[in-house]
MISEBA-54285 format. One line per field, with one value per residue (C-alpha): residue number from 1; x, y, z. Coordinates in nm, 4 decimals. Example, Ala and Ser with C-alpha at 12.3 -4.5 7.8 and 13.67 -1.06 7.14 Angstrom:
BEGIN
num: c(1 / 2)
X: c(1.2300 / 1.3670)
Y: c(-0.4500 / -0.1060)
Z: c(0.7800 / 0.7140)
***
This chain:
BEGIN
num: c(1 / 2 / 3 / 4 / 5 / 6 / 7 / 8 / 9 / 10 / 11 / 12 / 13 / 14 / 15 / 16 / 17 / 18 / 19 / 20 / 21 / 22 / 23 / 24 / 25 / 26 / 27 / 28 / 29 / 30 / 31 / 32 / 33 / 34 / 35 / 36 / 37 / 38 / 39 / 40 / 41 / 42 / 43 / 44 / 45 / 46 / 47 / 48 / 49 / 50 / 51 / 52 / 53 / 54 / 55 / 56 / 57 / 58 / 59 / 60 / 61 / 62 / 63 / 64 / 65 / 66 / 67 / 68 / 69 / 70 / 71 / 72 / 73 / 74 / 75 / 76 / 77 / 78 / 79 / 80 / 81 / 82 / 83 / 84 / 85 / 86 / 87 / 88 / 89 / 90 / 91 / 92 / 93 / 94 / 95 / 96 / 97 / 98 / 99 / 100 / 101 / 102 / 103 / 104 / 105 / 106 / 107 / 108 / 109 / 110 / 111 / 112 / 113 / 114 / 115 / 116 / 117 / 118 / 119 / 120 / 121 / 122 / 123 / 124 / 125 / 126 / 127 / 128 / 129 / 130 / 131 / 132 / 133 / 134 / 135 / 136 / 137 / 138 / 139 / 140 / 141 / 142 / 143 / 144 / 145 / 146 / 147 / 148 / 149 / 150 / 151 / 152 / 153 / 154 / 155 / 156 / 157 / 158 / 159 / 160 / 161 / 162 / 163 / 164 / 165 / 166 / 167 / 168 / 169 / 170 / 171 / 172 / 173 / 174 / 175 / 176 / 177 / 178 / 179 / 180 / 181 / 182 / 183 / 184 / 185 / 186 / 187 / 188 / 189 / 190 / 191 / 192 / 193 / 194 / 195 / 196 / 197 / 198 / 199 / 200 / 201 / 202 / 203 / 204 / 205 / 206 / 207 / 208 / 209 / 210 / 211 / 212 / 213 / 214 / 215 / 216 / 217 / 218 / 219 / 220 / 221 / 222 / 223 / 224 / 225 / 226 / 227 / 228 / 229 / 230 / 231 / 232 / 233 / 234 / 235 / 236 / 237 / 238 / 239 / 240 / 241 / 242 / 243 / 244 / 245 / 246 / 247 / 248 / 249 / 250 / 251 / 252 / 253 / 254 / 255 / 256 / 257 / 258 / 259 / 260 / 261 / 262 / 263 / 264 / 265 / 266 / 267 / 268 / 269 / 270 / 271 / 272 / 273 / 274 / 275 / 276 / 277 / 278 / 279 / 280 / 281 / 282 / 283 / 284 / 285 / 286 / 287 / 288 / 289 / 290 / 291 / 292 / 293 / 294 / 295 / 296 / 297 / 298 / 299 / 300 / 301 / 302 / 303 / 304 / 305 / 306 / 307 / 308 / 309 / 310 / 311 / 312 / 313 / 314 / 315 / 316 / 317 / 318 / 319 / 320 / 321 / 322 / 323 / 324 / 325 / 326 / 327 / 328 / 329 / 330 / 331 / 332 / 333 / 334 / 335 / 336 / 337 / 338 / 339 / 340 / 341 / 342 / 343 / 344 / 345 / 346 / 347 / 348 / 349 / 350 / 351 / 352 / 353 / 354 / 355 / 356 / 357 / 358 / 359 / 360 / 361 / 362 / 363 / 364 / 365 / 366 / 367 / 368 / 369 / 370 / 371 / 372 / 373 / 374 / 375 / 376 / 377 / 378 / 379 / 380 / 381 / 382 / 383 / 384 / 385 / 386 / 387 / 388 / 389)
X: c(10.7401 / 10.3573 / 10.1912 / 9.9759 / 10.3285 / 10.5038 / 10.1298 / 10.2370 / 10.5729 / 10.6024 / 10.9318 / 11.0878 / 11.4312 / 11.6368 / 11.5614 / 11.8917 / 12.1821 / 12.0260 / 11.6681 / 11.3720 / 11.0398 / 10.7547 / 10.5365 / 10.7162 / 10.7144 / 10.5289 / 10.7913 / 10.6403 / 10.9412 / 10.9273 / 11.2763 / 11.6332 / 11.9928 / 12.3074 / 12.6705 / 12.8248 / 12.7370 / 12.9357 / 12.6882 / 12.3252 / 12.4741 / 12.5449 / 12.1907 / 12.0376 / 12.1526 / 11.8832 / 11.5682 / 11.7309 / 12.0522 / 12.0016 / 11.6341 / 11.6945 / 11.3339 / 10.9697 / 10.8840 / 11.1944 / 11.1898 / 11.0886 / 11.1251 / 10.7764 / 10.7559 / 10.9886 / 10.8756 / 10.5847 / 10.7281 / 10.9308 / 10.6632 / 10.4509 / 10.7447 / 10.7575 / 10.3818 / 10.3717 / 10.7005 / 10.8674 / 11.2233 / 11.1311 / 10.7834 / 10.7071 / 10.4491 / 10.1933 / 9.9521 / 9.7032 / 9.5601 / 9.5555 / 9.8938 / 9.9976 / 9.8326 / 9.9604 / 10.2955 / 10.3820 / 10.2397 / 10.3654 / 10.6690 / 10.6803 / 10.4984 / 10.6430 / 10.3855 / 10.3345 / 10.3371 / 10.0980 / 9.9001 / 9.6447 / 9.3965 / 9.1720 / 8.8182 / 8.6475 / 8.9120 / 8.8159 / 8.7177 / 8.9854 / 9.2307 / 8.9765 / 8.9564 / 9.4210 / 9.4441 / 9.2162 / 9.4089 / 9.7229 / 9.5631 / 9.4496 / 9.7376 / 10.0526 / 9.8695 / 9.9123 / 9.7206 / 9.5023 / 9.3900 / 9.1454 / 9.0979 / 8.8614 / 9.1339 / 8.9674 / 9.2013 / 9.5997 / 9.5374 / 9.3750 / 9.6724 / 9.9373 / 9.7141 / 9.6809 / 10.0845 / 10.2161 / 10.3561 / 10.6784 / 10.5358 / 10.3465 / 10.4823 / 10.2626 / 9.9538 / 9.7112 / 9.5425 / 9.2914 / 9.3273 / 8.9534 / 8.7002 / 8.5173 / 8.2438 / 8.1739 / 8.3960 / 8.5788 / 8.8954 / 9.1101 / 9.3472 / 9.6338 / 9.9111 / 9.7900 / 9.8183 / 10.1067 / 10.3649 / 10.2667 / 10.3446 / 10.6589 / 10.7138 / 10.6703 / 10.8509 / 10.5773 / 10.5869 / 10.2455 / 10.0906 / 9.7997 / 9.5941 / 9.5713 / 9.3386 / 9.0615 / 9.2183 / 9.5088 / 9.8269 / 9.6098 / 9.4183 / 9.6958 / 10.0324 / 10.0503 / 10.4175 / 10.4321 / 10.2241 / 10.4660 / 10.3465 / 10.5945 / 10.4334 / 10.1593 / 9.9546 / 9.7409 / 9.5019 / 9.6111 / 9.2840 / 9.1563 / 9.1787 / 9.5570 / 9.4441 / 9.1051 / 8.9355 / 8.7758 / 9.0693 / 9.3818 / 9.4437 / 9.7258 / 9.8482 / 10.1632 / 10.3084 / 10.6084 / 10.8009 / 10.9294 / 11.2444 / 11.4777 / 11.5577 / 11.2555 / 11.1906 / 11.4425 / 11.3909 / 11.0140 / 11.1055 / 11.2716 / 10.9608 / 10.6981 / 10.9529 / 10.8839 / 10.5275 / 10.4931 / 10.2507 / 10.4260 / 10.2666 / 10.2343 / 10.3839 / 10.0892 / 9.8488 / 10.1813 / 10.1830 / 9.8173 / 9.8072 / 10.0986 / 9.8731 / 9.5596 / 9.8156 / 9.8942 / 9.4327 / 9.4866 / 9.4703 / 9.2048 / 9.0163 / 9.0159 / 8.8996 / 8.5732 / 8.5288 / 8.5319 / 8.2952 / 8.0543 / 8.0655 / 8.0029 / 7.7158 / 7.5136 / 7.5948 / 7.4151 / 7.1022 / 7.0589 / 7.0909 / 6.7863 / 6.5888 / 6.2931 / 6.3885 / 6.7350 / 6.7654 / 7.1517 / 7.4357 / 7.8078 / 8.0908 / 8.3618 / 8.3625 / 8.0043 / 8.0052 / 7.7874 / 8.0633 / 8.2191 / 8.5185 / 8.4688 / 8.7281 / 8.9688 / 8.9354 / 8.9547 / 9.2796 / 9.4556 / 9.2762 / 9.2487 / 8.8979 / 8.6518 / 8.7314 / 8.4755 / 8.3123 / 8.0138 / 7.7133 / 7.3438 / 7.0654 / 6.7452 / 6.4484 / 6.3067 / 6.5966 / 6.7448 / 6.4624 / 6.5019 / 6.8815 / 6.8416 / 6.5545 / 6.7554 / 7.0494 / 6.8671 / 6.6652 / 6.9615 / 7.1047 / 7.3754 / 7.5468 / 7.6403 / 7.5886 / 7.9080 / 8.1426 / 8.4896 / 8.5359 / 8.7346 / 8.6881 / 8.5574 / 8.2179 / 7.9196 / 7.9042 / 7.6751 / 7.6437 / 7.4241 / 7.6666 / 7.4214 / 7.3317 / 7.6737 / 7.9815 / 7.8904 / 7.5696 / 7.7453 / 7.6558 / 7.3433 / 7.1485 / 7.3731 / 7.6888 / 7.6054 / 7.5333 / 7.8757 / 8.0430 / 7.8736 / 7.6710 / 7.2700 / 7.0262 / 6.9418 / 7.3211 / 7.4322 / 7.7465 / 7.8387 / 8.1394 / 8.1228 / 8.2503 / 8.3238 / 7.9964 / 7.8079 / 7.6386 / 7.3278 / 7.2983 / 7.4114 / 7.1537 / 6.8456 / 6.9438 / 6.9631 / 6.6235 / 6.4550 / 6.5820 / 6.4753 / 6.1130)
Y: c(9.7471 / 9.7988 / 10.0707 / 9.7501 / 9.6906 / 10.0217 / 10.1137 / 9.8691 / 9.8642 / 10.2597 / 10.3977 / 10.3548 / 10.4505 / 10.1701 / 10.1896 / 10.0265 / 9.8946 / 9.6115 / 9.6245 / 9.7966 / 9.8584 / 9.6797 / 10.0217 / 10.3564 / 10.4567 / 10.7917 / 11.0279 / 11.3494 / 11.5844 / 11.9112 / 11.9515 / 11.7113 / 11.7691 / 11.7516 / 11.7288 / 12.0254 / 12.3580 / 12.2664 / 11.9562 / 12.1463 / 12.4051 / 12.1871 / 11.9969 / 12.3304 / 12.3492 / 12.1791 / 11.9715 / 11.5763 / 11.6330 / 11.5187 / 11.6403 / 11.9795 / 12.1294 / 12.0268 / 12.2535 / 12.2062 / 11.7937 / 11.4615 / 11.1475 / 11.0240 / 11.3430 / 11.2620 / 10.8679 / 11.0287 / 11.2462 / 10.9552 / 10.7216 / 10.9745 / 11.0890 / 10.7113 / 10.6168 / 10.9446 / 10.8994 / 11.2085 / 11.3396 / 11.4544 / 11.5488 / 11.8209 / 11.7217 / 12.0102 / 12.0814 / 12.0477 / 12.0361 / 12.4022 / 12.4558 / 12.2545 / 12.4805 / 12.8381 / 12.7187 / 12.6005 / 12.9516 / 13.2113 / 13.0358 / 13.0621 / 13.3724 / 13.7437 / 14.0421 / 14.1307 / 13.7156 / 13.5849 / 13.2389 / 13.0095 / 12.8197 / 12.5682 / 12.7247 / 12.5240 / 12.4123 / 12.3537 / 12.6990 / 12.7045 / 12.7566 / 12.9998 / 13.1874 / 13.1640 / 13.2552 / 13.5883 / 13.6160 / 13.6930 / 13.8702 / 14.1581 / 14.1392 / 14.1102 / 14.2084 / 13.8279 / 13.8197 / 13.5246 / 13.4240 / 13.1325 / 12.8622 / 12.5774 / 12.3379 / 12.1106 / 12.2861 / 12.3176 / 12.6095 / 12.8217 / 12.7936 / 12.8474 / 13.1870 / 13.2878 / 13.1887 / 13.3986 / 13.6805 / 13.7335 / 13.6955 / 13.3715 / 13.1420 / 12.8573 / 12.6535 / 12.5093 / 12.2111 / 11.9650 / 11.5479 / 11.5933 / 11.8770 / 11.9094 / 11.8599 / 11.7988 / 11.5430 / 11.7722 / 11.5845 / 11.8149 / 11.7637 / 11.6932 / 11.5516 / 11.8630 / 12.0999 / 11.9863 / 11.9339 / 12.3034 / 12.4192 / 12.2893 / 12.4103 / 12.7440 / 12.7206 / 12.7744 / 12.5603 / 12.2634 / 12.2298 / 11.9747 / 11.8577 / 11.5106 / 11.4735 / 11.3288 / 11.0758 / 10.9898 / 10.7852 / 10.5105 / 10.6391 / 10.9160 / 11.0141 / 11.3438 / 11.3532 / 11.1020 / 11.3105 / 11.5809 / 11.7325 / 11.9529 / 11.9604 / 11.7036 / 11.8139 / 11.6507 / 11.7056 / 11.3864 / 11.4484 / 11.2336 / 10.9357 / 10.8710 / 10.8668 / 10.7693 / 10.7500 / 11.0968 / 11.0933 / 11.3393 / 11.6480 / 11.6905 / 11.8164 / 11.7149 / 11.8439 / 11.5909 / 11.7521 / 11.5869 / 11.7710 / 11.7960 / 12.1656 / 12.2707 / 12.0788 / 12.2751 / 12.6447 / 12.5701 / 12.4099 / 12.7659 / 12.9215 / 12.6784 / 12.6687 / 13.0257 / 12.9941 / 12.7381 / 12.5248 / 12.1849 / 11.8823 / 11.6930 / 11.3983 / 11.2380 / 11.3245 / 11.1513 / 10.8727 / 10.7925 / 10.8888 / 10.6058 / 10.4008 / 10.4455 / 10.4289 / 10.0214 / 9.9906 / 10.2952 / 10.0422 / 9.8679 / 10.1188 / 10.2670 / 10.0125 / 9.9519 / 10.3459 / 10.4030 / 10.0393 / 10.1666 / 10.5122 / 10.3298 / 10.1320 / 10.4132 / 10.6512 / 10.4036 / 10.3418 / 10.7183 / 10.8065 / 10.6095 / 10.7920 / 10.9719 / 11.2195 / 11.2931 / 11.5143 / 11.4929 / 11.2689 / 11.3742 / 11.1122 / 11.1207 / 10.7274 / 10.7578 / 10.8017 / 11.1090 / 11.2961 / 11.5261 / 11.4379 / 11.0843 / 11.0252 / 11.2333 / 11.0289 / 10.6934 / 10.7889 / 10.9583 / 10.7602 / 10.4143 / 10.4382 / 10.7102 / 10.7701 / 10.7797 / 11.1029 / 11.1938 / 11.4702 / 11.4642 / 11.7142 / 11.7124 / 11.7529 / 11.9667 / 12.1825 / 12.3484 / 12.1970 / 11.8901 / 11.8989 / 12.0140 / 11.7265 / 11.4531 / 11.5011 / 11.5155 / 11.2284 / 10.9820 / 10.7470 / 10.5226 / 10.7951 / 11.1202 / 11.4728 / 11.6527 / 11.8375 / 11.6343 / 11.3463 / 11.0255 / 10.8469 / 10.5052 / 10.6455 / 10.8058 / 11.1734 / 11.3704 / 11.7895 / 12.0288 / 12.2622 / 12.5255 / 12.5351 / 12.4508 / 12.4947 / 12.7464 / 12.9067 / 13.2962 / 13.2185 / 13.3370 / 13.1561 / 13.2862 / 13.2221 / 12.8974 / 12.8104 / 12.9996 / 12.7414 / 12.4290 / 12.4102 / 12.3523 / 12.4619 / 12.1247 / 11.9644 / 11.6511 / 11.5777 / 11.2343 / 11.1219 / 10.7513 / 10.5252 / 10.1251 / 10.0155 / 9.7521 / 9.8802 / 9.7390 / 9.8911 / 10.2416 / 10.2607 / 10.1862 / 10.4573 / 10.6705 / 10.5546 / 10.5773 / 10.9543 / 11.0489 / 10.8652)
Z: c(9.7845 / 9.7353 / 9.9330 / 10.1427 / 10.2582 / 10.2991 / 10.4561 / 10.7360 / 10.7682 / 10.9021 / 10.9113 / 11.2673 / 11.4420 / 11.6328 / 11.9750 / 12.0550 / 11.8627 / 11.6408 / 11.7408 / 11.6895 / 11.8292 / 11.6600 / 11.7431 / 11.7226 / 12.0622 / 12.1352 / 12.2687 / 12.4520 / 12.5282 / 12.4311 / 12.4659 / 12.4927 / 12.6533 / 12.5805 / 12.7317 / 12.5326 / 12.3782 / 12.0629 / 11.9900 / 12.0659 / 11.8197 / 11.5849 / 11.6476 / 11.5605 / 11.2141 / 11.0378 / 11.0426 / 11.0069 / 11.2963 / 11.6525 / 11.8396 / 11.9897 / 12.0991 / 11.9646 / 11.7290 / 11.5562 / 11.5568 / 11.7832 / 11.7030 / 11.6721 / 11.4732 / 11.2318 / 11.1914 / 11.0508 / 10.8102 / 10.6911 / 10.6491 / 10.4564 / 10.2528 / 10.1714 / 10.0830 / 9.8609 / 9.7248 / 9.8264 / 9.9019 / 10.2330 / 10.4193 / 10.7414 / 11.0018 / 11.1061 / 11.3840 / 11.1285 / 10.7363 / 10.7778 / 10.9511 / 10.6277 / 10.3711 / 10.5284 / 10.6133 / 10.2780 / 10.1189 / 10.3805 / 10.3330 / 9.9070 / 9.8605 / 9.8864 / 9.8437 / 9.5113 / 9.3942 / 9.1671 / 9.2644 / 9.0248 / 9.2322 / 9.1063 / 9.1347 / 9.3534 / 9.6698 / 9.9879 / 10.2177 / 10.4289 / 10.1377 / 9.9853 / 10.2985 / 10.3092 / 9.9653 / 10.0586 / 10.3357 / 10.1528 / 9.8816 / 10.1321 / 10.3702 / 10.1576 / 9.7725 / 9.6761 / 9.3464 / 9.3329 / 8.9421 / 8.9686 / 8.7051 / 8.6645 / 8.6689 / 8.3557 / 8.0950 / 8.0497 / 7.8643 / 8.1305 / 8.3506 / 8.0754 / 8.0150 / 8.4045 / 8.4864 / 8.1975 / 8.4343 / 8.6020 / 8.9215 / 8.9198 / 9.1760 / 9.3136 / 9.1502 / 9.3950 / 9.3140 / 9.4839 / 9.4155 / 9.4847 / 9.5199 / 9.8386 / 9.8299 / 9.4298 / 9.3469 / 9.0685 / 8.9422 / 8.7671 / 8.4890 / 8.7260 / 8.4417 / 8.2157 / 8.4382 / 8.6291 / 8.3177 / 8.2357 / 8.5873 / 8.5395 / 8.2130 / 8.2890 / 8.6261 / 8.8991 / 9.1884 / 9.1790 / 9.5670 / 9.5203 / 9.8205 / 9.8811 / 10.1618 / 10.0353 / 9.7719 / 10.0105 / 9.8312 / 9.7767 / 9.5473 / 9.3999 / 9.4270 / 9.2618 / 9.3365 / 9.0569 / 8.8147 / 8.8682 / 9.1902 / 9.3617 / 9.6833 / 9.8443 / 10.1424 / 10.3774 / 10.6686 / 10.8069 / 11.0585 / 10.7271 / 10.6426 / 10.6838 / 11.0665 / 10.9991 / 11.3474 / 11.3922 / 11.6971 / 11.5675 / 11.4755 / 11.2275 / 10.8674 / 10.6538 / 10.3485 / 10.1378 / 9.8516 / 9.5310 / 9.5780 / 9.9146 / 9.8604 / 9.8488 / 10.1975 / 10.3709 / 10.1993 / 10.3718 / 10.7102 / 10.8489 / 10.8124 / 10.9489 / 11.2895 / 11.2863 / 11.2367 / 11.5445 / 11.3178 / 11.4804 / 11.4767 / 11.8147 / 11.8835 / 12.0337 / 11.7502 / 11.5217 / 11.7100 / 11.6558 / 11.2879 / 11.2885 / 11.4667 / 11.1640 / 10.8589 / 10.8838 / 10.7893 / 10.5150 / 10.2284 / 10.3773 / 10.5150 / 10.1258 / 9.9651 / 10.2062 / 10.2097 / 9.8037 / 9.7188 / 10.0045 / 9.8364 / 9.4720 / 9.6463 / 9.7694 / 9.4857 / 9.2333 / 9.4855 / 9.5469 / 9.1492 / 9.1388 / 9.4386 / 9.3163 / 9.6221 / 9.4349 / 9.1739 / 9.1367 / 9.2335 / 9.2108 / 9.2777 / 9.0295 / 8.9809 / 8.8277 / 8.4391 / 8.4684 / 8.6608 / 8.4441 / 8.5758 / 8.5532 / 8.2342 / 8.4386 / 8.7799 / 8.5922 / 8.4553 / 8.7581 / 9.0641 / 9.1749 / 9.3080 / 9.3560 / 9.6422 / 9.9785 / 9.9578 / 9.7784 / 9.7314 / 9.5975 / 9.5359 / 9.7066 / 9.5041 / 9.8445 / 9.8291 / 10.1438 / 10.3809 / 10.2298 / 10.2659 / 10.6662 / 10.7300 / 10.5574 / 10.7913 / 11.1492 / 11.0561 / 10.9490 / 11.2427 / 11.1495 / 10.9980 / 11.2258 / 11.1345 / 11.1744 / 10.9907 / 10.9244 / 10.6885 / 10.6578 / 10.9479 / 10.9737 / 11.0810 / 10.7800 / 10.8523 / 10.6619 / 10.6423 / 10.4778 / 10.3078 / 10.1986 / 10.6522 / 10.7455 / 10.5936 / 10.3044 / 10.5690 / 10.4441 / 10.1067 / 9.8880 / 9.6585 / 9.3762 / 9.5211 / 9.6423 / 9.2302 / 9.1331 / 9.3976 / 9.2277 / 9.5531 / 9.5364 / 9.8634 / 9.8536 / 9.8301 / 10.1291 / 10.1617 / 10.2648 / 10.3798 / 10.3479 / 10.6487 / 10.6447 / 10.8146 / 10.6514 / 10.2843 / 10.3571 / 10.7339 / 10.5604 / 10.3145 / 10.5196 / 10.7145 / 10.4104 / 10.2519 / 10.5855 / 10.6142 / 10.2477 / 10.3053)
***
C-alpha cells in the first residue's frame, strides 16, 4: 500500500476474537498479571511475547512501534520517552569505550552534546565529516574500531542534505552500522531504511505527532537482530515511551501525509518571497536551487521539507527584533507542529557560542529559524513582512 494509506490504517491488535477497534485504545497499566509463574517467565523473555511490565512493553506501545516500523519500512521499531531517549539508547547500547563514531558535521545539539558525552566518559572517539562526500567517510571509518555513522535526513537548522546513498553503501561496505535521523523529513519525505539505512530515528515530538502535544522518540531497524541486541539495553536505561504520549502520536499519524504536503508548499512559498526581501541577506531551504544541497534533496526527498532559515541584513538585533515582533507565528523552540514557530539560534539554541563558532556551525548572528506550520500562506507572510518592516 501507499504511505496515504498505511499513514491511516495504523497497526492495531484485535480487541476480541474477530474484531477490532477502529482507534487503538490507550492502555495505561504499568504492569499485567498472570495465573502462573511458568507463563510471566516465559513473558519475560523478549520484547514481542505477552505484556509483562511498562518499560518492557504495552500494547498501545507496541501499536506504535508497528505502525512506524511499517511507514519506514523496517523489520522492527522501539518506542522512547523521547527524540533524545532515542538517540542515547541506540548508542549506549552499540558503543563500548575505546569505539570509533563518524558524525555528520553539522547534527542537531543534542546529539553533539551525546556524542561528547561518550567521548569524555567512556573515550568514544568522535571523527566528524561534512557528510557531502563518500570519500571522507571511507577515510575516517578505516580503523578497527569504527562502529556507527550518524547521519541527519536534514540539518537543523541549515537545511544540509547529505549524500545519504553515498555514504550509506560505504557504511555498509566497510561494515559500520548507518543511524540517520529522520525527524525533520519524516517517511514522507524519506525512508532512509530504503537507501540502506540501518537504523531510523525519530523525535516523534515532530511531526509524526504534529500538535506541539507529545513527548516521544522512536528508533526502527532494517534488520530484526539488530532490534533485539538494542532493546536489552534501552529496558535498562528506563528511556520507555508512555503509552499516553503513543496513543496521541497514533492519533497525529492518520494527517502525516497531509500535514506534509501543506507544511513543505508553505515552506516553498515563503522561502521564494523572503529571497527577495531587501531585509534578507540569505535564505537556506534545501528545495531552493541555491541550496547547496539542493541536487542532493531533489534526488533523495519528496519535498523540501517544512523547515527553513534566513540571514538578517541587521544581524543578531535584527534576528532578536524579527522574532518578538511576529504574531501568527510563535516564538518557541520545537518544530513540526501545525503552528509557525520561529527562534533566534545565535540568542537561543546556540546562545554559548561566539561569533567564530557560530560561523564554524554554518550559523550567522543574524540567522531565524522557521519552522513552517499549515496556516494559510498568505496570513503567514504578512506576519513575516510586517515583522521585517
Amino acid at each position: 500500500m501507499e504511505l496515504n494509506t498505511r499513514a491511516v490504517h495504523v497497526v492495531n491488535e484485535p480487541f476480541t476474537e474477530g474484531s477490532w477497534p477502529l482507534s487503538v485504545p490507550l492502555v495505561q497499566s504499568s504492569a499485567f498479571a498472570f495465573e502462573s509463574a511458568d507463563e510471566l517467565a516465559g513473558a519475560m523473555a523478549g520484547p514481542d511475547g505477552r505484556y509483562v511490565y511498562g518499560r518492557r512493553g504495552n500494547p498501545t506501545v507496541r501499536a506504535l512501534e508497528r505502525t512506524l516500523a511499517g511507514l519506514e519500512g523496517g523489520a522492527g521499531a522501539i518506542a522512547f520517552a523521547s527524540g533524545m531517549g532515542a538517540i542515547s539508547g541506540v548508542l549506549l547500547a552499540l558503543l563500548r569505550p575505546g569505539d570509533r563514531v563518524v558524525a555528520q558535521r553539522c547534527l542537531y545539539g543534542g546529539t553533539h552534546a551525546v556524542l561528547a558525552d561518550l567521548a569524555e566518559r567512556y573515550g568514544v572517539e568522535v571523527v566528524r565529516i561534512s557528510g557531502d562526500d563518500p570519500a571522507e567517510l571511507m577515510a575516517a571509518a578505516v580503523h578497527p574500531a569504527t562502529r556507527v555513522l550518524v547521519l541527519e535526513t536534514i540539518a537543523n537548522p541549515t537545511g544540509q542534505v547529505p549524500d545519504l546513498p553515498g555514504l550509506l553503501a560505504a557504511a555498509r561496505a566497510l561494515g559500520v552500522t548507518s543511524l540517520v535521523d529522520n525527524s525533520l523529513a519524516s517517511p514522507v519525505l524519506c525512508r532512509p531504511l530504503e537507501l540502506g539505512a540501518d537504523i531510523v530515528v525519530h523525535s516523534t515530538t515532530k511531526y509524526l505527532s504534529g500538535h506541539s502535544d507529545v513527548l516521544g522518540g522512536a528508533a526502527v531497524f532494517a534488520d530484526d537482530e539488530l532490534r533485539l541486541r538494542v532493546w536489552p539495553r534501552t529496558v535498562e536505561l528506563g528511556a520507555c515511551a508512555d503509552p499516553f504520549a503513543a496513543w496521541l502520536t497514533l492519533r497525529g499519524i492518520p494527517t502525516l501525509p497531509l500535514r506534509m504536503r501543506e507544511h513543505c508548499a508553505n515552506a516553498a512559498t515563503l522561502a521564494e518571497l523572503l529571497a527577495g526581501h531587501r531585509a534578507v541577506t540569505a535564505v537556506h531551504h534545501p528545495w531552493r536551487s541555491d541550496h547547496p544541497s539542493y541536487a542532493m534533496a531533489r534526488k533523495v526527498l519528496a519535498g523540501g521539507g517544512g523547515l527553513l532559515s534566513f540571514e538578517l541584513a541587521g544581524g543578531r538585533e535584527a534576528g532578536r527584533a524579527f522574532i518578538e515582533r511576529v504574531r501568527v507565528a510563535r516564538l518557541a523552540l520545537s518544530l513540526g507542529g501545525v503552528e509557525t514557530l520561529v527562534t533566534h539560534p545565535a540568542s537561543t539554541s546556540h546562545r554559548e557560542l561566539d561569533e567564530g563558532e557560530l560561523a564554524t556551525a554554518g550559523i550567522g548572528a543574524g540567522l531565524v529559524r522557521m519552522s513552517v506550520g499549515i496556516e494559510d500562506a498568505g496570513d503567514l507572510w504578512a506576519d513575516v513582512e510586517q515583522a521585517l518592516a
